[in-house]
PyMOL CGO cylinders between C-alpha atoms (Angstrom):
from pymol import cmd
from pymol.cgo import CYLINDER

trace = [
    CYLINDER, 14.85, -41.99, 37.84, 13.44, -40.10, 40.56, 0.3, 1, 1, 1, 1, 1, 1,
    CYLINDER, 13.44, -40.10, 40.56, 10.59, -40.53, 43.18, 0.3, 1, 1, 1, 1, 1, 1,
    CYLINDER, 10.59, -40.53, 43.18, 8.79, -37.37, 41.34, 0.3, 1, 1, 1, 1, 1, 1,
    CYLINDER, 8.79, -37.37, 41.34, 8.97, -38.83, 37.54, 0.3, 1, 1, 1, 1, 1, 1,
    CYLINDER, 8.97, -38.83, 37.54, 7.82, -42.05, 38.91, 0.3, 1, 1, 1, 1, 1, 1,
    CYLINDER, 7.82, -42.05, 38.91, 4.74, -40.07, 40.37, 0.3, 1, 1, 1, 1, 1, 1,
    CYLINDER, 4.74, -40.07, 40.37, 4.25, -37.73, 37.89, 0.3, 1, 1, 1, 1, 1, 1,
    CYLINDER, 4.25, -37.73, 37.89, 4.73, -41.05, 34.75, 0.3, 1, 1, 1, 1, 1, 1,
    CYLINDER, 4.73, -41.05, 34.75, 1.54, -42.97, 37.08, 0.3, 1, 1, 1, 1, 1, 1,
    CYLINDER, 1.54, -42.97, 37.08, -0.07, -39.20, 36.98, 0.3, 1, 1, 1, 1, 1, 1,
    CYLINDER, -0.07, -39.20, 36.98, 0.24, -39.40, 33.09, 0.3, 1, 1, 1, 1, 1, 1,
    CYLINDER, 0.24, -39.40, 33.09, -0.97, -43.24, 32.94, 0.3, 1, 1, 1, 1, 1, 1,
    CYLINDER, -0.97, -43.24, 32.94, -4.24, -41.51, 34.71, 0.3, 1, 1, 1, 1, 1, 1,
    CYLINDER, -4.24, -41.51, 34.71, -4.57, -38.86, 32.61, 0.3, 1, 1, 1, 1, 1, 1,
    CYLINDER, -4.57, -38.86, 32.61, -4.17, -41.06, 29.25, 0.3, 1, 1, 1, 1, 1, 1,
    CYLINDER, -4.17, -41.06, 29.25, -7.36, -43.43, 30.21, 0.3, 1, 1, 1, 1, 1, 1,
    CYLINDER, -7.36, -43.43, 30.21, -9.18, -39.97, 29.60, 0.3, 1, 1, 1, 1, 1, 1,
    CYLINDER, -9.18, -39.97, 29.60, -7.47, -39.02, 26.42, 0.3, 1, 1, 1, 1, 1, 1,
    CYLINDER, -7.47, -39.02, 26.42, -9.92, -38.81, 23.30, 0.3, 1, 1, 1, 1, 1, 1,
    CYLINDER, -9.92, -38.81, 23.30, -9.92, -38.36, 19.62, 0.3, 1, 1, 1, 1, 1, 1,
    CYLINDER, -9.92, -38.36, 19.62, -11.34, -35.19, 18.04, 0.3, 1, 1, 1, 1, 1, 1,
    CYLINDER, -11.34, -35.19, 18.04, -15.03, -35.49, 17.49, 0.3, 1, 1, 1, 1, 1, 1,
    CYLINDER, -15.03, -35.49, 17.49, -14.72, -35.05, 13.98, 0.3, 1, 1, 1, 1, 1, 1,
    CYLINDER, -14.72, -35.05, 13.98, -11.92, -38.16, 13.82, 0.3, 1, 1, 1, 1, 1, 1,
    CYLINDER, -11.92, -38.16, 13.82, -12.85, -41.10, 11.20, 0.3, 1, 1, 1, 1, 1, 1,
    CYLINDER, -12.85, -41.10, 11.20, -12.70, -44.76, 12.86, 0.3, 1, 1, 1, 1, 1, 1,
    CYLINDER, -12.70, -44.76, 12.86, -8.90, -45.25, 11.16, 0.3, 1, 1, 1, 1, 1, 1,
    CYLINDER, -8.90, -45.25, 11.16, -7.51, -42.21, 12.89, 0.3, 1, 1, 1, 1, 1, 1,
    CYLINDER, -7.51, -42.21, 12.89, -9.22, -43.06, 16.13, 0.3, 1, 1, 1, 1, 1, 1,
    CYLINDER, -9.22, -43.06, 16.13, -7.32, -46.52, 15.98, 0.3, 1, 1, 1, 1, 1, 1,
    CYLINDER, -7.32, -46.52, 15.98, -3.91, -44.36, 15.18, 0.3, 1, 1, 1, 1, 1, 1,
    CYLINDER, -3.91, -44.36, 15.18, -4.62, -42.07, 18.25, 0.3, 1, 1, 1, 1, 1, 1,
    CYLINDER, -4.62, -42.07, 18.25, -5.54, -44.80, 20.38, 0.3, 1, 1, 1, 1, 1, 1,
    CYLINDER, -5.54, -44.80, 20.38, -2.20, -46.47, 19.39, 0.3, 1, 1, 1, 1, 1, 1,
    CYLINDER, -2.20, -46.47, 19.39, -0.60, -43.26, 20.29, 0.3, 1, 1, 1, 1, 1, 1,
    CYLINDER, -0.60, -43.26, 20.29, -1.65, -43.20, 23.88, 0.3, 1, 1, 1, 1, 1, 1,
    CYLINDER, -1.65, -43.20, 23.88, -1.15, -47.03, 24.43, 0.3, 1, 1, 1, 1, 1, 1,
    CYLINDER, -1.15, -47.03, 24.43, 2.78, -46.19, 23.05, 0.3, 1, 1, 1, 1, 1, 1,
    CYLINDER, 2.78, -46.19, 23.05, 2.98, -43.44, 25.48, 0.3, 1, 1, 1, 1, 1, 1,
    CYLINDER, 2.98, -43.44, 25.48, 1.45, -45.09, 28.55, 0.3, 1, 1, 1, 1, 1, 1,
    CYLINDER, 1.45, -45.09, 28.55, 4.40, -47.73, 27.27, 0.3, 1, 1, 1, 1, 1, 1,
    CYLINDER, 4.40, -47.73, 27.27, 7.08, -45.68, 27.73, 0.3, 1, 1, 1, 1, 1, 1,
    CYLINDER, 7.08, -45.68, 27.73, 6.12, -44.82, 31.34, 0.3, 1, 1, 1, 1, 1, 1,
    CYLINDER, 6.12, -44.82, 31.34, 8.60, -42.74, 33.39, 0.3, 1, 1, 1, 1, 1, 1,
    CYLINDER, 8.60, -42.74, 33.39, 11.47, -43.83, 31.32, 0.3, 1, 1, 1, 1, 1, 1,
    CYLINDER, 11.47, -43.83, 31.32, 9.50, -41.82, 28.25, 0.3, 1, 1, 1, 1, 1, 1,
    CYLINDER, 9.50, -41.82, 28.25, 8.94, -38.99, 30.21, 0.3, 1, 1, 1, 1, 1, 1,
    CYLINDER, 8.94, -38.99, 30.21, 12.60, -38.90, 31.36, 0.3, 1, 1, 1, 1, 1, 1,
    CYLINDER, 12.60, -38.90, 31.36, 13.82, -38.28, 27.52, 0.3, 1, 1, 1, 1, 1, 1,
    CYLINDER, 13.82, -38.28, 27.52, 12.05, -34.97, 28.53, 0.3, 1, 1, 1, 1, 1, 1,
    CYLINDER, 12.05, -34.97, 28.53, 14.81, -33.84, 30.74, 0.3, 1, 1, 1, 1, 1, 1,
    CYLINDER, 14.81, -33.84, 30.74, 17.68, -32.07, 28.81, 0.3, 1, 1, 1, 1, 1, 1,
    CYLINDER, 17.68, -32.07, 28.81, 15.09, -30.20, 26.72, 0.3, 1, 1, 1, 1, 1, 1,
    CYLINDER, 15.09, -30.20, 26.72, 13.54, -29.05, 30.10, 0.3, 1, 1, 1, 1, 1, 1,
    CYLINDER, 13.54, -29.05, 30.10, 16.75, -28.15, 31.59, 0.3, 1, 1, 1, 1, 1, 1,
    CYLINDER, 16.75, -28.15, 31.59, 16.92, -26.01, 27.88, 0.3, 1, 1, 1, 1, 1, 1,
    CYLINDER, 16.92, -26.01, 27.88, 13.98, -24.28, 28.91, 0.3, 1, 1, 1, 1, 1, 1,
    CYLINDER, 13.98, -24.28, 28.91, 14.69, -23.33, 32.11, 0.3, 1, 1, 1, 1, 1, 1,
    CYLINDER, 14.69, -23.33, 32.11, 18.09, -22.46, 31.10, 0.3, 1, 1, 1, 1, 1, 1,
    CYLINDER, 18.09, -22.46, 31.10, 17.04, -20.22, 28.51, 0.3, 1, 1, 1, 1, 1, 1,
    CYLINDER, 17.04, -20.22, 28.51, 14.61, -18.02, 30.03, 0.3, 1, 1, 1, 1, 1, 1,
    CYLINDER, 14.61, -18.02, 30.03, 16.97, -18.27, 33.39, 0.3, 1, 1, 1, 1, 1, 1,
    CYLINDER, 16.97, -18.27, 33.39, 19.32, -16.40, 30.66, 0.3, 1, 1, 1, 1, 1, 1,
    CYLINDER, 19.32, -16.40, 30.66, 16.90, -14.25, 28.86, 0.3, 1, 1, 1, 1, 1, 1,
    CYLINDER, 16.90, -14.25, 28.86, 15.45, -12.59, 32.44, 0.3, 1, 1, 1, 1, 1, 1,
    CYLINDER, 15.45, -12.59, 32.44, 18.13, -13.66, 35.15, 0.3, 1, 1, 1, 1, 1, 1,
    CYLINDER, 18.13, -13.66, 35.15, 17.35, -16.59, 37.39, 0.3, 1, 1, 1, 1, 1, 1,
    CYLINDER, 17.35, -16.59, 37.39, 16.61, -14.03, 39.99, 0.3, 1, 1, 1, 1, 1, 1,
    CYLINDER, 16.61, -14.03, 39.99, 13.76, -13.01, 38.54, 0.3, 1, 1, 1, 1, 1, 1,
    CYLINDER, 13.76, -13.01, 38.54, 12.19, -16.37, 37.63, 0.3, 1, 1, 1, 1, 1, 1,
    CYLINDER, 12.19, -16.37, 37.63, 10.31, -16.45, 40.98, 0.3, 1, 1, 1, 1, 1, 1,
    CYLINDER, 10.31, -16.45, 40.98, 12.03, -19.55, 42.51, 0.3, 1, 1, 1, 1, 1, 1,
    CYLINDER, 12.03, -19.55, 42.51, 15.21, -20.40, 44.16, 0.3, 1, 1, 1, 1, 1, 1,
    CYLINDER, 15.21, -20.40, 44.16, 17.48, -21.10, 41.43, 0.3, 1, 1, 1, 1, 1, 1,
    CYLINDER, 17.48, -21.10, 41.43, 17.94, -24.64, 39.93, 0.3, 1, 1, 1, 1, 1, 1,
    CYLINDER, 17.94, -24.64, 39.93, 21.53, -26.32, 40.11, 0.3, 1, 1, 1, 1, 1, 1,
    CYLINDER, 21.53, -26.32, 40.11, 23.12, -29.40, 38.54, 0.3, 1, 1, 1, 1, 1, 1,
    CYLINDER, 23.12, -29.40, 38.54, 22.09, -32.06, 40.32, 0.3, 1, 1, 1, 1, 1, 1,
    CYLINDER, 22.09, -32.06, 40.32, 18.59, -30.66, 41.08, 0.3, 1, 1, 1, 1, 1, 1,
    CYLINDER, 18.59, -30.66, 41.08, 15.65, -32.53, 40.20, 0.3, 1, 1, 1, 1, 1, 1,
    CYLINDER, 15.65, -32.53, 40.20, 13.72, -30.54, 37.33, 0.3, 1, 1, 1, 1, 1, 1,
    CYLINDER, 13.72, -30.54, 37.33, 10.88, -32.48, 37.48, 0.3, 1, 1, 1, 1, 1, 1,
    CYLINDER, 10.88, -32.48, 37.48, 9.90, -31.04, 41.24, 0.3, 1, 1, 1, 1, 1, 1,
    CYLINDER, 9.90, -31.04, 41.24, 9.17, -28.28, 38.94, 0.3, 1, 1, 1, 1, 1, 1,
    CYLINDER, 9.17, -28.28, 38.94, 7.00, -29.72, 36.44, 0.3, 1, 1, 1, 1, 1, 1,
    CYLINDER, 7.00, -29.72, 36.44, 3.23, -30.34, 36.98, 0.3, 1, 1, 1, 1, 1, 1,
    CYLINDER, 3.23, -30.34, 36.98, 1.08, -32.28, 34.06, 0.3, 1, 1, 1, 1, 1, 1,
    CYLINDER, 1.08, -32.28, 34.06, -2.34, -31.80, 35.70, 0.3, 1, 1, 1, 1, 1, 1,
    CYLINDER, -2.34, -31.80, 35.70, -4.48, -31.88, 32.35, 0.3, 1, 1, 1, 1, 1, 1,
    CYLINDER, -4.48, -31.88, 32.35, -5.78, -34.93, 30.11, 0.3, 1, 1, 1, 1, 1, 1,
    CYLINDER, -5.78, -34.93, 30.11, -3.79, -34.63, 26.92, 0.3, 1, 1, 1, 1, 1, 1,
    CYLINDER, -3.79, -34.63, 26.92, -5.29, -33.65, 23.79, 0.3, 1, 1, 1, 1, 1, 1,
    CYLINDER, -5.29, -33.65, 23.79, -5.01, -36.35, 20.95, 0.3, 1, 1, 1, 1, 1, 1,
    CYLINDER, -5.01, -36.35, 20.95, -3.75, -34.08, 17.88, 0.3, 1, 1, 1, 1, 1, 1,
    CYLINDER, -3.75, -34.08, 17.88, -4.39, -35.37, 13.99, 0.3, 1, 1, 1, 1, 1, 1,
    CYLINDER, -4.39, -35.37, 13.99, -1.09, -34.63, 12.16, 0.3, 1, 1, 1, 1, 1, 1,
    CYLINDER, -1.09, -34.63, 12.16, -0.37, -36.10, 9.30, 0.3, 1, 1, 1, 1, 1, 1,
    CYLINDER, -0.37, -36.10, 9.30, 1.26, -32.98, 6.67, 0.3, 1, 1, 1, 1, 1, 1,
    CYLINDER, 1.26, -32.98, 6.67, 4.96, -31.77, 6.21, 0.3, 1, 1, 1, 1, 1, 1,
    CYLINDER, 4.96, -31.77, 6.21, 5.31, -29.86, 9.51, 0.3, 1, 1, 1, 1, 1, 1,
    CYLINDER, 5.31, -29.86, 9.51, 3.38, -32.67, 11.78, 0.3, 1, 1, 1, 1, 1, 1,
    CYLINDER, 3.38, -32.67, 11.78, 3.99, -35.49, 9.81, 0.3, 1, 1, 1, 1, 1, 1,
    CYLINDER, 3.99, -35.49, 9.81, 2.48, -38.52, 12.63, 0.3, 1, 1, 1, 1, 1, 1,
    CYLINDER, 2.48, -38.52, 12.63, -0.63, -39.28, 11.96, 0.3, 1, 1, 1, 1, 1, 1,
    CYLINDER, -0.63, -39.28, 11.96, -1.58, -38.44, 15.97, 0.3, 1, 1, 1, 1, 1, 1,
    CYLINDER, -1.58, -38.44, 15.97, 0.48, -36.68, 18.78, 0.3, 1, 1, 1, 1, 1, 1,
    CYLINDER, 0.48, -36.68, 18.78, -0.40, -36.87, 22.23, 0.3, 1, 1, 1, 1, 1, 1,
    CYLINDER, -0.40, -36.87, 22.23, -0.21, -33.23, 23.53, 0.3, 1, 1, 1, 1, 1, 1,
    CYLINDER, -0.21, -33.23, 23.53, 0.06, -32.49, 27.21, 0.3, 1, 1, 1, 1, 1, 1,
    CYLINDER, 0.06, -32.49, 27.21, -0.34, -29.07, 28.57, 0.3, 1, 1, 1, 1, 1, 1,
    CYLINDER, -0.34, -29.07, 28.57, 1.59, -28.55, 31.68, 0.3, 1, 1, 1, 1, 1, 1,
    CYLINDER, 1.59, -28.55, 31.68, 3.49, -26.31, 34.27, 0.3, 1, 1, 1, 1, 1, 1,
    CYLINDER, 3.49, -26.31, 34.27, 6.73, -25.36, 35.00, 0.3, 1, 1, 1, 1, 1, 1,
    CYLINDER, 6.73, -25.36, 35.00, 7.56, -23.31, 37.81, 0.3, 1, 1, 1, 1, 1, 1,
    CYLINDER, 7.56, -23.31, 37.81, 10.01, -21.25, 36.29, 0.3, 1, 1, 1, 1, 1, 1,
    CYLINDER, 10.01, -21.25, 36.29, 7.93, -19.93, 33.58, 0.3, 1, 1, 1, 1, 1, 1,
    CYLINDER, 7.93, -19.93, 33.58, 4.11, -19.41, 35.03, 0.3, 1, 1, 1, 1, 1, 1,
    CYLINDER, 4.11, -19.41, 35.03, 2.93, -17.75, 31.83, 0.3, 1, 1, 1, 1, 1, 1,
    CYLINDER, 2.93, -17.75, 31.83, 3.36, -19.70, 29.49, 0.3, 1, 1, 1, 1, 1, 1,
    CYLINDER, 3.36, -19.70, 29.49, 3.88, -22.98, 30.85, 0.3, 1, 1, 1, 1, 1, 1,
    CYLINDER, 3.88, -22.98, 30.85, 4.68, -26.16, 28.93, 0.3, 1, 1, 1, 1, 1, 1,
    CYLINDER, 4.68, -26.16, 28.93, 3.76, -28.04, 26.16, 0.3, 1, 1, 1, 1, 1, 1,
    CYLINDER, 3.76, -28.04, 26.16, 4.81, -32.15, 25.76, 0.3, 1, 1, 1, 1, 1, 1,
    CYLINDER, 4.81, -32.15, 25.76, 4.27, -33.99, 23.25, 0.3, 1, 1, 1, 1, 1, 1,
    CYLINDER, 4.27, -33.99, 23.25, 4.95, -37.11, 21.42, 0.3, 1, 1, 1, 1, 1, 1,
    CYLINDER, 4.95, -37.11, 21.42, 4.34, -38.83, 18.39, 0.3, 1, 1, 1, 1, 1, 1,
    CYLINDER, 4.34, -38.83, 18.39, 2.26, -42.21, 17.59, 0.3, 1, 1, 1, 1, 1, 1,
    CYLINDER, 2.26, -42.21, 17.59, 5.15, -44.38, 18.50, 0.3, 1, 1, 1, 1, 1, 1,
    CYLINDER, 5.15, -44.38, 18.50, 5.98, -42.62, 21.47, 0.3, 1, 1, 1, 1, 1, 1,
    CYLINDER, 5.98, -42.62, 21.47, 8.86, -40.22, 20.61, 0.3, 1, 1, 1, 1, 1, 1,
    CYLINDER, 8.86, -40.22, 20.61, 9.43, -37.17, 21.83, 0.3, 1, 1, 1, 1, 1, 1,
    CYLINDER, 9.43, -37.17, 21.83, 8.26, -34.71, 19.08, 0.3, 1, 1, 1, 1, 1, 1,
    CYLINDER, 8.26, -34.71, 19.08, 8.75, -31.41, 21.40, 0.3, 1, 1, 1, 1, 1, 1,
    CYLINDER, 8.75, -31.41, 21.40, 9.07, -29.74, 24.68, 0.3, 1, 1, 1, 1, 1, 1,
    CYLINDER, 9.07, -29.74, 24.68, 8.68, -25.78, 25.47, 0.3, 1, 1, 1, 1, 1, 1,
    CYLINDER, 8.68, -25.78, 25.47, 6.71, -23.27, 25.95, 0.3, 1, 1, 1, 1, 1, 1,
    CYLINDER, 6.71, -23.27, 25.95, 2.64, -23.91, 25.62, 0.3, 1, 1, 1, 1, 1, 1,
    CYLINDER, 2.64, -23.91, 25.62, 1.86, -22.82, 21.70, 0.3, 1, 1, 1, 1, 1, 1,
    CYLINDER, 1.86, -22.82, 21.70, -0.68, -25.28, 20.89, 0.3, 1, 1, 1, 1, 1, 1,
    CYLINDER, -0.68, -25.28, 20.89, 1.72, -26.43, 18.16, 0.3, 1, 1, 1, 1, 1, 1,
    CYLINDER, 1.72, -26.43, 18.16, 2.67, -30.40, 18.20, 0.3, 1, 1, 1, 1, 1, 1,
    CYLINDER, 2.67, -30.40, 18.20, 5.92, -29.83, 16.33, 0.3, 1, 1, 1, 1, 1, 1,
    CYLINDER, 5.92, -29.83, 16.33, 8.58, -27.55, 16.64, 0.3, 1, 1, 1, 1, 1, 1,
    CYLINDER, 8.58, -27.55, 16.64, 7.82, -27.46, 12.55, 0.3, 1, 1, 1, 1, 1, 1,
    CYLINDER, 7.82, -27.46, 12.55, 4.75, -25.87, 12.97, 0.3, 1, 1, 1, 1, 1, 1,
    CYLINDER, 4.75, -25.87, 12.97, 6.21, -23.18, 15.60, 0.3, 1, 1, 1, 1, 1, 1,
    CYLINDER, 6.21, -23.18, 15.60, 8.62, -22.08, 13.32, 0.3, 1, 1, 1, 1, 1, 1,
    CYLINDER, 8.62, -22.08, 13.32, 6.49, -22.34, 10.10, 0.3, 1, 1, 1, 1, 1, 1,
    CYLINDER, 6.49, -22.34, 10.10, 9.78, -24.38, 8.49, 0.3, 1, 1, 1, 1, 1, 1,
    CYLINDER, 9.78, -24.38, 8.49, 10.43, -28.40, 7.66, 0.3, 1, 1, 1, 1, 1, 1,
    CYLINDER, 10.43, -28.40, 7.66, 12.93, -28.63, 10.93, 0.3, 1, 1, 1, 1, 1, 1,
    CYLINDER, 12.93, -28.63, 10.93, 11.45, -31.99, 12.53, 0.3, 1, 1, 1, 1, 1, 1,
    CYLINDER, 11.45, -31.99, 12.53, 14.53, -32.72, 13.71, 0.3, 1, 1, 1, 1, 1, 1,
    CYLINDER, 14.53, -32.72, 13.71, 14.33, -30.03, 16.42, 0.3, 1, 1, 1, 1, 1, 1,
    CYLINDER, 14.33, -30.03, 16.42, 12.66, -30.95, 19.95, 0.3, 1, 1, 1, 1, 1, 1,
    CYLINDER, 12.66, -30.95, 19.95, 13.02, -28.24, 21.96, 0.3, 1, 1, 1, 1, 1, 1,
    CYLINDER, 13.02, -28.24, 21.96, 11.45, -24.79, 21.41, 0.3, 1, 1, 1, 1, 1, 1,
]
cmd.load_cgo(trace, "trace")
């Protein structure tokens, strides 16, 4: 684990104690989001690190798609640490789920930065227990499911 993940996992731990249920939540799915956040700010840094392939995915892919000359930054090499590119500056959102495509009852849902891709940034976001439930560009969707409109919950990345 790196000095940065460590920094940016007590970053995280900060932004969770301001993480809140939507208004409209009943008392039961406030308890299920609140376990969701105390799962996360469980996991700390080593959490966060389950991040990392799917992040070296993204960069990878758009390095691909538009040449890593043109990604505005010097260009990333094995060995590199990824997460000097990552910023999580915002309080997650606590997302209800709970139907075929989301199927956790809450997902805490960070919106994020990624040097590499400045437009559309990055989405994070894990289930109730803590697992990873996707990584990739910012959508606003908690499950790679619900990007692609299909039952694939298997998928993290995309």
């Amino acid at each position: 684990m790196t000095d940065r993940l460590a920094g940016i996992a007590a970053q995280v731990a900060d932004l969770l104690d301001r993480a809140e249920p939507e208004d409209h939540a009943t008392p039961e799915q406030r308890h299920v989001c609140r376990e969701a956040v105390a799962a996360v700010r469980a996991g700390g840094a080593n959490l966060l690190d389950t991040a990392t392939p799917y992040l070296w995915e993204y960069y990878r892919d758009l390095a691909d798609a538009v040449g890593e000359d043109e990604l505005g930054m010097t260009p990333l090499r094995d060995g590199d640490d990824i997460w000097e590119h990552v910023e999580l500056p915002r309080v997650p959102t606590l997302v209800l789920g709970g139907d075929e495509r989301a199927p956790s009852p809450c997902y805490v849902n960070f919106e994020g930065e990624v040097r590499w891709e400045p437009e559309h940034g990055l989405q994070l976001v894990f289930d109730h227990t803590g697992r990873l439930a996707r990584v990739g560009p910012y959508t606003g969707h908690v499950t790679v499911a619900r990007v692609r409109g299909s039952a694939d919950l298997d998928t993290i990345y995309g």
